[in-house]
N, C-alpha and C positions, 0 to 999 in steps of 0.2 A: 616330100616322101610319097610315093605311092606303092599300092600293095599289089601285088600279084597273085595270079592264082594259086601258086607254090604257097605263099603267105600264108592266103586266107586257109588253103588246107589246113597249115599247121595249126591256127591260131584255134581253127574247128578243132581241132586234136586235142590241144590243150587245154581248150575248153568244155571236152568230153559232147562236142553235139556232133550228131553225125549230119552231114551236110554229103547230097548225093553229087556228082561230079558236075552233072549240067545245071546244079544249083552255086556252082563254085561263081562263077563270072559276075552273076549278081552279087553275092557276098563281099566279092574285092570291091565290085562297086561300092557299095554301100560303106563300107571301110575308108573309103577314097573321100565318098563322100564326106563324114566321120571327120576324117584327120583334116579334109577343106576348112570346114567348121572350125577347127579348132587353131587350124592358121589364123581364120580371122579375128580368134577370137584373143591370139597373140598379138596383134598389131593395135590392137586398141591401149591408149596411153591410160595407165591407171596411177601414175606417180601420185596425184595428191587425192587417191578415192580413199577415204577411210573406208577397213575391214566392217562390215556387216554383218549381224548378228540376227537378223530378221529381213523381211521385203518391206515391212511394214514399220516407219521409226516407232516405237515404243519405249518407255521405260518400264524396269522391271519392279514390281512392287517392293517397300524397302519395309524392313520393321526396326528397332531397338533392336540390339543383340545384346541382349541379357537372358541370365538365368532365370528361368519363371518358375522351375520345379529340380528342386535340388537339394545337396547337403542330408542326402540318403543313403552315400555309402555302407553304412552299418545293415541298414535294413537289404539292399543289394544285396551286398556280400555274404551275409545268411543262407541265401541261397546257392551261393556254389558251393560247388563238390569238394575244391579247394582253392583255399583263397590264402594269401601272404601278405602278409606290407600293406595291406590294403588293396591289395590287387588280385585280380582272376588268378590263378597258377594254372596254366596246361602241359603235360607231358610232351619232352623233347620230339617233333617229329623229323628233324632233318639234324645228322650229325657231321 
């Protein structure tokens, strides 16, 4: 695929930069160059790379997942303006 200078106008348009006309030629350049890159970066075989989460292998620190501070409901709930069932109540906003 390569970009033209009609291209690159437009893509200047919809990307609201103003780019002046004898700056156009570089731009599709650069575009060309752009989509080159990313051809090559299409033909590289990635069938067995596992997804990466980092550049750097790391794990992520783990802890217990337990309750540490809990079974406060009552005291919670006190505080709302209206509460039911044991839960927050808030007024309908979408009908």
């Amino acid at each position: 695929m390569s970009i033209d200078i009609e291209t690159a106008r437009r893509v200047a348009k919809l990307a609201r930069i103003r780019v002046e006309d004898d700056q156009l030629p570089a731009l599709a350049d650069e575009f060309n160059t752009i989509l080159g890159f990313i051809e090559q970066l299409n033909e590289v075989n990635v069938d067995q790379v596992e997804p990466m989460t980092s550049v750097t292998p790391q794990r992520l620190k783990r802890r217990v997942d337990e309750v540490t501070d809990g079974d406060m409901q009552d005291k919670i709930l006190a505080n709302a303006p209206d509460a039911r069932e044991g839960f927050f109540a808030v007024p309908k906003v979408v009908e």
